[in-house]
gemmi code that builds the backbone of each chain (N, CA, C; Angstrom):
import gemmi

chains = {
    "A": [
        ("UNK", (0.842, -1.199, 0.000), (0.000, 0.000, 0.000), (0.880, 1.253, 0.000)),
        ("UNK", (0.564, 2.203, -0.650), (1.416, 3.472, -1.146), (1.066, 4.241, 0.348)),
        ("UNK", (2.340, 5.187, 0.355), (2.107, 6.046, 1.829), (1.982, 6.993, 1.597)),
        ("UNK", (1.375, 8.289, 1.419), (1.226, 9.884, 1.424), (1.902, 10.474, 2.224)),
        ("UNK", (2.386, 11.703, 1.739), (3.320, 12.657, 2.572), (3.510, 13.967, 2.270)),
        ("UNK", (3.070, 14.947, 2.874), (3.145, 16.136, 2.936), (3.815, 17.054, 2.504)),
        ("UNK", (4.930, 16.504, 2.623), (5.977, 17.286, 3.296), (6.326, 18.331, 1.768)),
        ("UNK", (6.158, 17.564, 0.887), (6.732, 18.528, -0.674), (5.466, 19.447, -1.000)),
        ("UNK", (4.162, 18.702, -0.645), (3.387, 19.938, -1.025), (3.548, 21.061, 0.082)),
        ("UNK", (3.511, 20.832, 1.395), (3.849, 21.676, 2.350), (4.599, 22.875, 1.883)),
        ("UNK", (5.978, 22.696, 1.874), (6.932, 23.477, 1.599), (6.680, 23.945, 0.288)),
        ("UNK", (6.536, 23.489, -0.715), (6.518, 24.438, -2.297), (5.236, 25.056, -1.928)),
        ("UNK", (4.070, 25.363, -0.958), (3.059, 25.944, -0.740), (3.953, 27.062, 0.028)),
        ("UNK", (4.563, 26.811, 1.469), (5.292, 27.590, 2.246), (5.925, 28.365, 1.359)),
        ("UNK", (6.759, 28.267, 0.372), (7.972, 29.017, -0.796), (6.883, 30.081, -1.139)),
        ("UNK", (6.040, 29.443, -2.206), (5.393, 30.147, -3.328), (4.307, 31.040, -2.260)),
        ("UNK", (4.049, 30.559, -1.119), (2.979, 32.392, -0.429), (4.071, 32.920, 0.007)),
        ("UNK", (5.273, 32.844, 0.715), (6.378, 33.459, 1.031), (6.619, 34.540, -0.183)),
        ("UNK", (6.917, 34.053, -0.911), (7.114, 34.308, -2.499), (5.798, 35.548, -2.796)),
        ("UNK", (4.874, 35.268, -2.794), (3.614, 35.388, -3.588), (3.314, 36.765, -2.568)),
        ("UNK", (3.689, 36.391, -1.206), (3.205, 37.777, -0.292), (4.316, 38.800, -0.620)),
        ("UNK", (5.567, 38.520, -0.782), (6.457, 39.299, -0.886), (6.211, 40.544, -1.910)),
        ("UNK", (5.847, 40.029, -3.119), (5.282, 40.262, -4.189), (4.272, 41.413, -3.406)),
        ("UNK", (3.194, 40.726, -3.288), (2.466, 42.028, -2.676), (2.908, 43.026, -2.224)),
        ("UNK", (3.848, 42.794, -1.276), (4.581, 43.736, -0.111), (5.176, 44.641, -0.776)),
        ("UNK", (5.734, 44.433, -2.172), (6.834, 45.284, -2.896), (5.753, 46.357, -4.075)),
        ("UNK", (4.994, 45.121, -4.681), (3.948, 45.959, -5.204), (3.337, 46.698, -4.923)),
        ("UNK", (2.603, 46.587, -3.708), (1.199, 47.458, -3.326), (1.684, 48.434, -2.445)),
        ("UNK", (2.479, 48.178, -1.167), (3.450, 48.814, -0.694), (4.500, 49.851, -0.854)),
        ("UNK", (5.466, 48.878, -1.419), (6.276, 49.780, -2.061), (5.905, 51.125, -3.300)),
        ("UNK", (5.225, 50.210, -4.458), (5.342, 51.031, -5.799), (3.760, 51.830, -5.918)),
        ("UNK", (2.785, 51.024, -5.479), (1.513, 51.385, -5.940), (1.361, 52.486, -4.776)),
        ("UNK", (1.266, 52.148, -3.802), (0.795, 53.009, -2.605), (1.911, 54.059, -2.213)),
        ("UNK", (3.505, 53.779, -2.266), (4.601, 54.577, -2.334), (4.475, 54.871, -0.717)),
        ("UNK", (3.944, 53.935, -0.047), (4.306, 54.399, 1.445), (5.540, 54.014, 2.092)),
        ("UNK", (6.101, 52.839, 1.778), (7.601, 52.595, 2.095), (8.927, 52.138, 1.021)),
        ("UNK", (9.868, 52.233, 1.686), (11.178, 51.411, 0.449), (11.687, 50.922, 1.307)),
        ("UNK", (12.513, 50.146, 0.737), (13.237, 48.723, 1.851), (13.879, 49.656, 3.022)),
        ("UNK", (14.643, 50.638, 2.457), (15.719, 51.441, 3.580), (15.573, 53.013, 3.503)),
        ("UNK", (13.539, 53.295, 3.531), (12.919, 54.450, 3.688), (13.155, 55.278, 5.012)),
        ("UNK", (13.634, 54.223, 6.017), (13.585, 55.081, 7.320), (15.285, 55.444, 7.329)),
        ("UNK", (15.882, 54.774, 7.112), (17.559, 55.398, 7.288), (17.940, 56.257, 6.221)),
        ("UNK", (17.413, 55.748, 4.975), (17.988, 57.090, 3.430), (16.715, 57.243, 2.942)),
        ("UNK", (15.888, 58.361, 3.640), (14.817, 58.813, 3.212), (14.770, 59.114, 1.985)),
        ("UNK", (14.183, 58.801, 1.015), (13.791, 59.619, -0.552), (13.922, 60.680, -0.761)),
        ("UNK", (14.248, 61.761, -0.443), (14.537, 62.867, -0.451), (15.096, 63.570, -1.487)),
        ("UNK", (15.951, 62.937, -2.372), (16.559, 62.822, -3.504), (16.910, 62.397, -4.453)),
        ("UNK", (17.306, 62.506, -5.838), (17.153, 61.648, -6.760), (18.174, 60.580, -6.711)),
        ("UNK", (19.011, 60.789, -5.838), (19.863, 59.527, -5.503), (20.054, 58.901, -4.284)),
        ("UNK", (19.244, 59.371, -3.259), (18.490, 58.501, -1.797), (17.377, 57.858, -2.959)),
        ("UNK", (16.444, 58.363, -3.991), (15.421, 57.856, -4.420), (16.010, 56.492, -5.460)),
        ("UNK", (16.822, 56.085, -5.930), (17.844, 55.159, -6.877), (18.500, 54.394, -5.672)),
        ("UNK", (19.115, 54.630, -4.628), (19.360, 53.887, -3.851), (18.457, 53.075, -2.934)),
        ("UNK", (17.103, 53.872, -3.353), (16.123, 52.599, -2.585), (15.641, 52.003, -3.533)),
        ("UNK", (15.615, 52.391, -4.836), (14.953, 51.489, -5.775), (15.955, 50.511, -5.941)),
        ("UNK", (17.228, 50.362, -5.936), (18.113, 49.590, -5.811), (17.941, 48.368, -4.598)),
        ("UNK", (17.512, 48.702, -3.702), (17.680, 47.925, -2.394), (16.085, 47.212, -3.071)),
        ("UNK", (15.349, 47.841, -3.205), (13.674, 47.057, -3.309), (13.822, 46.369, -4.687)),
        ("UNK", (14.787, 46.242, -5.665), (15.223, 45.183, -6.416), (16.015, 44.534, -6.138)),
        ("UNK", (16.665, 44.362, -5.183), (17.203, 43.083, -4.864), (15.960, 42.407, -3.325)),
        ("UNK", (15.672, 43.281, -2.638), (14.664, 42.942, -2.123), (13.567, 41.892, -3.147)),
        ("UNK", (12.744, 42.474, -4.017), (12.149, 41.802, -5.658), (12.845, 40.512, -6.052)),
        ("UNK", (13.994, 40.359, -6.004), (14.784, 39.363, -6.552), (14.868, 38.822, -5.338)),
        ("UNK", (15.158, 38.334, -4.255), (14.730, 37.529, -3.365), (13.480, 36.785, -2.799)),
        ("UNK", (12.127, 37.914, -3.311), (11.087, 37.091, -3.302), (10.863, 36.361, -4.616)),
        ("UNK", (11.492, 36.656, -5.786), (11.310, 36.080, -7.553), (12.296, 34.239, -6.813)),
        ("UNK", (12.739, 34.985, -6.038), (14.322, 33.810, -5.617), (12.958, 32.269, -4.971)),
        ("UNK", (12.162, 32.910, -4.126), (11.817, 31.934, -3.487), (10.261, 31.218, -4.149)),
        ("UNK", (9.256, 31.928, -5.060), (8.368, 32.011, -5.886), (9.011, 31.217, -6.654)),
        ("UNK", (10.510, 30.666, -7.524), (10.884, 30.273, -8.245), (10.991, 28.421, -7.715)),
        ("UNK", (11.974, 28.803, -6.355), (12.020, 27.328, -5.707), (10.119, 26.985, -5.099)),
        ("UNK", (9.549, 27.374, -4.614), (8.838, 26.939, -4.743), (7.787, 26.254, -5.845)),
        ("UNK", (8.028, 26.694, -7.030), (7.319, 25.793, -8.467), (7.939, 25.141, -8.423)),
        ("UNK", (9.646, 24.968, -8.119), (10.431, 23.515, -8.844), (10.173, 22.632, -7.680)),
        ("UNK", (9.579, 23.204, -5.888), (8.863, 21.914, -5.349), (8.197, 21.480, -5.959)),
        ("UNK", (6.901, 22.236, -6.217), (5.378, 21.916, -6.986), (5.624, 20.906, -7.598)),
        ("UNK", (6.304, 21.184, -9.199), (6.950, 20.004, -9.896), (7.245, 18.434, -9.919)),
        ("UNK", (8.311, 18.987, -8.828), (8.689, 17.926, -7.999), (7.443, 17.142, -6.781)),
        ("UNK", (6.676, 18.068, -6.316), (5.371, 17.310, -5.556), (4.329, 16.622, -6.552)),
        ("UNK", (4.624, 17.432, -7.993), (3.186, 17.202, -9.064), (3.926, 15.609, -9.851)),
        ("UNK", (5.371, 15.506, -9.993), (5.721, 14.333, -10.232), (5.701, 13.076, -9.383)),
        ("UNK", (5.436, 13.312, -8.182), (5.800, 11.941, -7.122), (4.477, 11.279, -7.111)),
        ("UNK", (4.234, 10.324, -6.653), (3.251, 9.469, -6.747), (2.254, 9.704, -5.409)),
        ("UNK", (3.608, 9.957, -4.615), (2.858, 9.798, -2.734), (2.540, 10.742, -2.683)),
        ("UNK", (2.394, 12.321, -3.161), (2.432, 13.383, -2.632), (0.573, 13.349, -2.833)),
        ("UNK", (-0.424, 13.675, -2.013), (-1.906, 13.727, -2.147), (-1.600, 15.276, -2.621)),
        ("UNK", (-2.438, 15.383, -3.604), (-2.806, 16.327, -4.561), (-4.236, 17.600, -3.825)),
        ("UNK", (-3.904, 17.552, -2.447), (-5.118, 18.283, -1.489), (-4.929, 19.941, -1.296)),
        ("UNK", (-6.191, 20.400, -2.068), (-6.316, 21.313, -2.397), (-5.950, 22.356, -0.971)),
        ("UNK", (-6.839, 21.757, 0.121), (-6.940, 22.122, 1.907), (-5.598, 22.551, 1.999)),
        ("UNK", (-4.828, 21.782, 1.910), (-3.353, 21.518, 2.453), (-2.750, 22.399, 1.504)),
        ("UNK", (-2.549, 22.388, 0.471), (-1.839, 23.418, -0.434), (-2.058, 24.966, -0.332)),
        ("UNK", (-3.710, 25.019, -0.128), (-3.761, 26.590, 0.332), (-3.687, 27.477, 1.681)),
        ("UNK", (-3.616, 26.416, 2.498), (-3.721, 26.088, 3.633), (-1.788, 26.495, 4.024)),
        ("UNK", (-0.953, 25.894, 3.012), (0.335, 25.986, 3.099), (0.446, 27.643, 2.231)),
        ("UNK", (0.082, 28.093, 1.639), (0.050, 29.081, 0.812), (-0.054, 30.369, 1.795)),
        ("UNK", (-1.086, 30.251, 2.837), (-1.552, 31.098, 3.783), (-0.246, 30.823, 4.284)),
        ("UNK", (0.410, 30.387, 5.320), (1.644, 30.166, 5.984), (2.370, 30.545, 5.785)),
        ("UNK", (2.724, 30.451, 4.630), (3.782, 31.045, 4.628), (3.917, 32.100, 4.078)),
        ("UNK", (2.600, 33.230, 3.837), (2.814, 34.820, 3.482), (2.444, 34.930, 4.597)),
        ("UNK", (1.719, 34.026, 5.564), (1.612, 34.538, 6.934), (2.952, 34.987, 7.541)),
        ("UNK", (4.096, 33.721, 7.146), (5.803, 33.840, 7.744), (6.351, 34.932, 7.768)),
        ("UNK", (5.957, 35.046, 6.226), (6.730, 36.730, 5.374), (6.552, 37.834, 6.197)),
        ("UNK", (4.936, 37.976, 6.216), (4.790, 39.047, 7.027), (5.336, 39.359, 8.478)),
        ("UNK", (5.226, 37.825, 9.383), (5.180, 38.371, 10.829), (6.746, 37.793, 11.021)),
        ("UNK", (7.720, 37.728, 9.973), (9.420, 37.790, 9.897), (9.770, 38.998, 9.595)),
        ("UNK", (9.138, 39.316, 8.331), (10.145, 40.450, 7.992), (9.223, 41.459, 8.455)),
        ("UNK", (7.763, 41.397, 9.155), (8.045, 42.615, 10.476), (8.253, 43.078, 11.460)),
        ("UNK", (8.315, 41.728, 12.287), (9.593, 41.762, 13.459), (10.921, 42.119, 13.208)),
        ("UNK", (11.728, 41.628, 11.875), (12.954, 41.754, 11.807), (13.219, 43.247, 11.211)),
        ("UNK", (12.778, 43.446, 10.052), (12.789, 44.691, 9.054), (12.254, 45.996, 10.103)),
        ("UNK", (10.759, 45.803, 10.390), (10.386, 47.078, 11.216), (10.695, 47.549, 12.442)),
        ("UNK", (11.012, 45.820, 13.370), (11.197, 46.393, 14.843), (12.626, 46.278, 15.112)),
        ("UNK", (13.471, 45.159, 14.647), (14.593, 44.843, 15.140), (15.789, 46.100, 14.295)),
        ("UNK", (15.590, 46.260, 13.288), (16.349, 46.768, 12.291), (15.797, 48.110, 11.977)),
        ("UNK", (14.417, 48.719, 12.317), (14.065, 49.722, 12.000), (14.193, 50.584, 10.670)),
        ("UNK", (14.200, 49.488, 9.719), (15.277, 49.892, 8.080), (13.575, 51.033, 7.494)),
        ("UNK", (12.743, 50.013, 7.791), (11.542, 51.005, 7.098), (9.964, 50.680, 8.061)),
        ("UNK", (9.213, 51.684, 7.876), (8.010, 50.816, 8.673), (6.465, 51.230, 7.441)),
        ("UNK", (5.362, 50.236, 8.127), (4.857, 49.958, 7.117), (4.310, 51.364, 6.465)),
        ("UNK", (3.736, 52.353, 7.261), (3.212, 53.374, 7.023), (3.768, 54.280, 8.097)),
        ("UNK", (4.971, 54.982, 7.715), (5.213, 56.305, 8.342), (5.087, 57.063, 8.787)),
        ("UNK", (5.270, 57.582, 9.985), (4.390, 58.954, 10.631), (3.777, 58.877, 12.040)),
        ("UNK", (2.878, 59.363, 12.126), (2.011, 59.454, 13.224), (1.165, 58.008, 13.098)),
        ("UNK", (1.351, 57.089, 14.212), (0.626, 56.017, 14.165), (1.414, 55.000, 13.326)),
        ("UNK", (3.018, 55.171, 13.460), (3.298, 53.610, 12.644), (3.141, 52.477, 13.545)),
        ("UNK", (3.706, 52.738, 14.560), (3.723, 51.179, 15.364), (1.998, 50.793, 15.379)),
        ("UNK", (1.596, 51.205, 15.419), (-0.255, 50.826, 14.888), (-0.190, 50.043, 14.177)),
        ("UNK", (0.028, 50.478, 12.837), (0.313, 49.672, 11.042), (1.175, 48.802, 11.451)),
        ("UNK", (2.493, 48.896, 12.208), (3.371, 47.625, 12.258), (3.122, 46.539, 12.529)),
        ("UNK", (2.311, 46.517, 13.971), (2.160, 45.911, 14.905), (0.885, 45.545, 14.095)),
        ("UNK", (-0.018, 45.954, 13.459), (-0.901, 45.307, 12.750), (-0.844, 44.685, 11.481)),
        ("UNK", (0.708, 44.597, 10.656), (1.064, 43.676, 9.914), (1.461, 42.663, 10.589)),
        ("UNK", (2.160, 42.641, 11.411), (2.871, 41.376, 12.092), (1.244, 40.481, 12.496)),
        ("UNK", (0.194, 41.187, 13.061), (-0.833, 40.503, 13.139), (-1.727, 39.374, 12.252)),
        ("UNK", (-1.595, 40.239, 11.409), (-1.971, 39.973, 9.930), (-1.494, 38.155, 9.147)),
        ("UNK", (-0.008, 38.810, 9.675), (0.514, 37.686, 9.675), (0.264, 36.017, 10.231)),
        ("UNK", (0.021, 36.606, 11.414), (-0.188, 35.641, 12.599), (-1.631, 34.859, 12.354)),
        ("UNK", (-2.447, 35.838, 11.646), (-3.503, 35.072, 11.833), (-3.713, 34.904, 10.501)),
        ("UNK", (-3.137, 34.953, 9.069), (-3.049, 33.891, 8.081), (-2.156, 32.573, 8.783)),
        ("UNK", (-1.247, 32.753, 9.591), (-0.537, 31.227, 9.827), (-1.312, 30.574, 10.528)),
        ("UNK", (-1.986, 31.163, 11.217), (-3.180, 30.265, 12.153), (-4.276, 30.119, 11.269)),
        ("UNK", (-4.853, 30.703, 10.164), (-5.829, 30.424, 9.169), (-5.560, 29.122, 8.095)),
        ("UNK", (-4.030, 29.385, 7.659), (-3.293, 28.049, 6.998), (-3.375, 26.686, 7.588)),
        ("UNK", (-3.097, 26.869, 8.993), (-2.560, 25.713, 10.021), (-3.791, 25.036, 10.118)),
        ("UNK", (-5.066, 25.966, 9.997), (-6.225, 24.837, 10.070), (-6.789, 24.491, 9.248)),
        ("UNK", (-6.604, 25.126, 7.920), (-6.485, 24.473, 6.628), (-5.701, 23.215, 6.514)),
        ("UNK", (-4.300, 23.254, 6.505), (-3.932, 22.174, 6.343), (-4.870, 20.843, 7.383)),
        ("UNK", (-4.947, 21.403, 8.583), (-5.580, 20.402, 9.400), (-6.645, 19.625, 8.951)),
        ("UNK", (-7.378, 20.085, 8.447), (-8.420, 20.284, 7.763), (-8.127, 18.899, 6.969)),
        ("UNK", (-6.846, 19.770, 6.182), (-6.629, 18.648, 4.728), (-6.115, 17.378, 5.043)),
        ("UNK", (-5.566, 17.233, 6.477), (-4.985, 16.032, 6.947), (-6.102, 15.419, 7.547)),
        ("UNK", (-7.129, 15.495, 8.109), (-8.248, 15.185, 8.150), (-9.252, 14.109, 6.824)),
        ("UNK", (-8.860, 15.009, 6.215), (-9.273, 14.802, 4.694), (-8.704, 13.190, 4.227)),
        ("UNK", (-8.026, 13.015, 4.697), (-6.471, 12.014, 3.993), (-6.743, 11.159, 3.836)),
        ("UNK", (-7.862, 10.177, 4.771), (-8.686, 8.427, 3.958), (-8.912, 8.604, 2.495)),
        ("UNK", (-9.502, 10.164, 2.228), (-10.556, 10.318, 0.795), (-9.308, 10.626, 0.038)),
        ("UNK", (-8.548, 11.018, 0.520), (-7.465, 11.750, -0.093), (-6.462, 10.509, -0.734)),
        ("UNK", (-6.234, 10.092, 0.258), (-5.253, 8.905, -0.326), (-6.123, 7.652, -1.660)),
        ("UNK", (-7.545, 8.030, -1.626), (-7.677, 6.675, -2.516), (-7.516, 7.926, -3.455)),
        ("UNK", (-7.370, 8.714, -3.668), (-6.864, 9.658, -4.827), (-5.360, 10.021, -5.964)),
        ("UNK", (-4.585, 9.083, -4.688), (-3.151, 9.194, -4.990), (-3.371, 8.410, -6.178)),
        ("UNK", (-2.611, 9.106, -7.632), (-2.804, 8.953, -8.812), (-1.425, 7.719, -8.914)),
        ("UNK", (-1.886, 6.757, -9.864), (-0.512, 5.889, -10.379), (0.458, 6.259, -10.631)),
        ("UNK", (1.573, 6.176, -10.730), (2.659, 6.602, -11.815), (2.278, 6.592, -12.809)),
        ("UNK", (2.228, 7.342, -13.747), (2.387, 7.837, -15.369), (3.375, 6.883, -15.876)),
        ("UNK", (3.006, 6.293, -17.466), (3.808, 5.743, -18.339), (5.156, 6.275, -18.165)),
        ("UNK", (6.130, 5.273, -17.739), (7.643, 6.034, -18.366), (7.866, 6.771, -16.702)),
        ("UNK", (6.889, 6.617, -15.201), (7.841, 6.965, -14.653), (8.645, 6.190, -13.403)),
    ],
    "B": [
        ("UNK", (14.170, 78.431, -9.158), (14.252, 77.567, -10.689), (12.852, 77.195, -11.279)),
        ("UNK", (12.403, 77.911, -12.596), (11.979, 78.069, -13.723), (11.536, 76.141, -13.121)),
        ("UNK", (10.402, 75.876, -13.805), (9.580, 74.296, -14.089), (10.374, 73.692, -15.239)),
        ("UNK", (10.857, 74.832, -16.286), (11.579, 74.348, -17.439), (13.131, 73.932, -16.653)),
        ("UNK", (13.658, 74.480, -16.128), (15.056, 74.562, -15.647), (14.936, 73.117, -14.793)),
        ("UNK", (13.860, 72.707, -13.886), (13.705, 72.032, -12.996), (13.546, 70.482, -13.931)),
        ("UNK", (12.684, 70.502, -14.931), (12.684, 69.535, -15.717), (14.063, 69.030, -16.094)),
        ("UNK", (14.803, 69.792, -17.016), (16.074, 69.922, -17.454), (16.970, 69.323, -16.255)),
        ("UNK", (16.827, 69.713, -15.277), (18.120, 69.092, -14.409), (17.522, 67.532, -13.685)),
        ("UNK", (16.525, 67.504, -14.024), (16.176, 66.417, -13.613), (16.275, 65.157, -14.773)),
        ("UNK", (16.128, 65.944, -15.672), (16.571, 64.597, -16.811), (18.290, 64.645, -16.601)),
        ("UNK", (19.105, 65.494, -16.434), (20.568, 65.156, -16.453), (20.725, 63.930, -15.661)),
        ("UNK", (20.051, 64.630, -14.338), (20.133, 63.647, -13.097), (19.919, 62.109, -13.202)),
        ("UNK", (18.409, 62.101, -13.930), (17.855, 60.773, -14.460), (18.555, 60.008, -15.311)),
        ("UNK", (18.899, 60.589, -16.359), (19.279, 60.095, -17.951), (20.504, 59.304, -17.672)),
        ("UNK", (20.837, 57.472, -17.894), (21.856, 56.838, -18.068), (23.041, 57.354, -19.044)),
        ("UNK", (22.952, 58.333, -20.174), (23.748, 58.718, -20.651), (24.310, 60.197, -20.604)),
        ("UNK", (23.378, 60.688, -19.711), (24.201, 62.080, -19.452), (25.142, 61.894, -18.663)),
        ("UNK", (26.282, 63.062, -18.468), (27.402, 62.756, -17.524), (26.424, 62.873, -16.272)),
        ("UNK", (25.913, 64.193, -16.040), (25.036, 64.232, -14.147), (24.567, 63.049, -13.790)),
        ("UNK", (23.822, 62.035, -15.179), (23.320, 60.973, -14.585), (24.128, 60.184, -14.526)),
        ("UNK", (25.079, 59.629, -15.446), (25.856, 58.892, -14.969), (26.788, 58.925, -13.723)),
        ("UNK", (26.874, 60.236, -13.194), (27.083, 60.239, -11.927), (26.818, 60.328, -10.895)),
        ("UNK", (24.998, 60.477, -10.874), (24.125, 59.904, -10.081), (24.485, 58.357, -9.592)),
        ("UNK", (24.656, 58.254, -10.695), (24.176, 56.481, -10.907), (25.443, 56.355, -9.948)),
        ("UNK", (26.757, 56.686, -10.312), (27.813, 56.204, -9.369), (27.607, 56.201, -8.263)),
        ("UNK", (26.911, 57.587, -7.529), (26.710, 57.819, -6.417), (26.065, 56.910, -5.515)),
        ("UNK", (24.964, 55.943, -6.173), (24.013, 55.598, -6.014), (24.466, 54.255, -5.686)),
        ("UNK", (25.635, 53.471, -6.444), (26.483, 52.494, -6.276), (27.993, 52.795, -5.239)),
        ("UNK", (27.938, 53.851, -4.815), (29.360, 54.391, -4.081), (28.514, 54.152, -2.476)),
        ("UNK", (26.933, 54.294, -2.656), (26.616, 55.235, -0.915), (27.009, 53.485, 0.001)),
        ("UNK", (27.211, 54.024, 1.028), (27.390, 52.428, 1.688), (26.421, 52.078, 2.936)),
        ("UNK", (25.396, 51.254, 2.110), (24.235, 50.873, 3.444), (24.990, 50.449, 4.695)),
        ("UNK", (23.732, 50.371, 5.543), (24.035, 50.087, 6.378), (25.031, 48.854, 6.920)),
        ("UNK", (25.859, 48.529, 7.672), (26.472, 47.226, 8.179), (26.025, 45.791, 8.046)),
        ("UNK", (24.409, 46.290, 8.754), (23.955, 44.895, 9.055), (22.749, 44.991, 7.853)),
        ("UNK", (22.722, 45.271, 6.681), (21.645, 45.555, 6.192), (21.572, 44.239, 5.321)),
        ("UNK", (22.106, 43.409, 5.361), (21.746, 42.148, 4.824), (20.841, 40.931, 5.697)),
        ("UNK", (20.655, 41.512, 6.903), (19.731, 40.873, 7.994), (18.535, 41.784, 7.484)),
        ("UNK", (18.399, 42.568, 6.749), (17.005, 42.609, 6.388), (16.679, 41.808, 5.708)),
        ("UNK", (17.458, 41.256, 4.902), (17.212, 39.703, 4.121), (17.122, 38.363, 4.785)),
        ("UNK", (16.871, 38.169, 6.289), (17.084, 37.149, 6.918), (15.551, 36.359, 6.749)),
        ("UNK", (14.535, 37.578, 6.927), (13.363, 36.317, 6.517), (13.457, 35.425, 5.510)),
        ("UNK", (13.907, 35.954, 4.240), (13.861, 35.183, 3.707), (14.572, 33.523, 3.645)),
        ("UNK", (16.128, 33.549, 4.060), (16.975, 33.007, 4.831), (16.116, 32.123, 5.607)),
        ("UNK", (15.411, 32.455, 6.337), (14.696, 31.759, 7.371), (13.270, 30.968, 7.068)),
        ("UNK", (12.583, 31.389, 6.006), (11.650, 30.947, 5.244), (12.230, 29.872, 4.283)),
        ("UNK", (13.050, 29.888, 3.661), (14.075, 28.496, 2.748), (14.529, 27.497, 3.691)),
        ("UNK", (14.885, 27.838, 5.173), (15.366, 26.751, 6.118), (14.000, 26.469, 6.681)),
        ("UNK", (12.946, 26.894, 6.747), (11.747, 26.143, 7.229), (10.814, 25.586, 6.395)),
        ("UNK", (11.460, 25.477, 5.289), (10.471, 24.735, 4.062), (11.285, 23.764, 3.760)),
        ("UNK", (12.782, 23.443, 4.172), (13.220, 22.344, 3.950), (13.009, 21.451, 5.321)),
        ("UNK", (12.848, 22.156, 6.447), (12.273, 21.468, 7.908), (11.350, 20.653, 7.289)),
        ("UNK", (9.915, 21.590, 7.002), (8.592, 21.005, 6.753), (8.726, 19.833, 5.752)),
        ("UNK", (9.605, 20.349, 4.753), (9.579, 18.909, 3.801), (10.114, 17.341, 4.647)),
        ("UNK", (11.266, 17.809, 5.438), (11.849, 16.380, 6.326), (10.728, 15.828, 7.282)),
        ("UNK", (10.187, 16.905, 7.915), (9.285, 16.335, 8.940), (8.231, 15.650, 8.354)),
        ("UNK", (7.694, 16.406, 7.195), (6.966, 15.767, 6.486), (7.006, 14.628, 6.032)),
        ("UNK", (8.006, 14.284, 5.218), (8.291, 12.422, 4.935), (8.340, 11.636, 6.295)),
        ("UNK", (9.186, 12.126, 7.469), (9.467, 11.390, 8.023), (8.176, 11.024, 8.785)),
        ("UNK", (6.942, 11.851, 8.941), (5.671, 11.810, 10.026), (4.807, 10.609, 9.294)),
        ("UNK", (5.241, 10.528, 7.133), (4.082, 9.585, 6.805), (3.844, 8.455, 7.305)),
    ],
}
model = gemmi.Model(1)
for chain_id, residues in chains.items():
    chain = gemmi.Chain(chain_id)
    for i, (resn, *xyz) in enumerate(residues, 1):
        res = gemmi.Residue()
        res.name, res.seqid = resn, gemmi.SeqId(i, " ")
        for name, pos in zip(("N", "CA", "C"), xyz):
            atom = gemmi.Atom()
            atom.name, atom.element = name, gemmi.Element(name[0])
            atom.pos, atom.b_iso = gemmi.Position(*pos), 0.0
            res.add_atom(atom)
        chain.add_residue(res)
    model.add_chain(chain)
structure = gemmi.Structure()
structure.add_model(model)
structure.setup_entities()
């Protein structure tokens, strides 16, 4: 009897919302809304070359979440090729939440409070906004966590689902 | 400074092939962040080591 295992959809779910929130964070954040840049609070924008030196930092910032959005598909892949991996929708979005839940309540403990490099919304009332991303966070990882639960729950129905190997693998 | 004048120095500033901009641009590659400013990159760091956790724990719990 074939055994199911988590663990690859888990993580390429964990990567790709890690990934996928980051994305947000840089988009909506950064460019659309223009309320912060990676290193807005130490080299304020002020100038056209404080303003190039943060667009500099929020592309390699960009390229670290492209970094982890990337390894997470070549899990997927790798979860969408294996035989054992249950194909559970619960569990995948469930892992998806988690880990933009991570993103958030890491890099705003680390980025906003520990490092003070930028905060989410500037001014009067940031630790408000901060302290209410890091939240944000917390309670997609607790929204994920019972998703997945959910999907492990799921796993009698789930496992008579585990597909054969494909010709040739 | 004139809106016209203000435009004008702002494209020097901007423009990859003017000298002002190209020496923006140096500037921009000369300034030196902060020390520890690569620990702003640690979530991520820390998000790649807990997705290879989840994957081990994962096989090993089936």
């Amino acid at each position: 009897m074939k055994t199911a295992h988590h663990g690859a959809i888990l993580s390429s779910g964990l990567l790709l919302g890690a990934g996928l929130g980051g994305f947000v964070d840089g988009i909506v954040l950064h460019q659309i809304l223009q309320w912060h840049n990676l290193l807005s609070s130490v080299h304020p924008p002020v100038d056209l070359v404080s303003m190039k030196f943060n667009m500099l930092w929020d592309g390699i910032f960009h390229a670290f979440t492209w970094t982890l959005t990337v390894l997470g598909l070549a899990r997927l892949w790798a979860a969408g090729k294996s035989a054992d991996v249950p194909w559970c929708t619960r569990t995948f979005v469930g892992s998806l939440f988690v880990g933009w839940g991570l993103f958030n309540a890491l890099e705003g403990t680390i980025d906003h409070q520990i490092l003070g490099i930028h905060h989410v919304h500037p001014g009067e009332g940031e630790l408000v906004w901060d302290l209410g991303f890091i939240a944000s966070g917390l309670v997609m990882i607790g929204g994920g966590w019972l998703a997945i639960r959910a999907g492990r729950i799921e796993l009698p129905v789930e496992r008579a689902r585990l597909r054969a190997p494909r010709y040739g693998e | 400074m004139s809106e016209k004048a203000l435009a004008l120095d702002f494209h020097a500033l901007a423009c990859p092939r003017c000298e002002a901009g190209i020496e923006a641009r140096q500037q921009v590659l000369e300034q030196k962040p902060l020390e520890n400013l690569w620990a702003a990159l640690l979530p991520f760091v820390l998000i790649g080591v807990a997705s290879l956790l989840v994957e081990r724990v994962g096989k090993g719990r089936s």
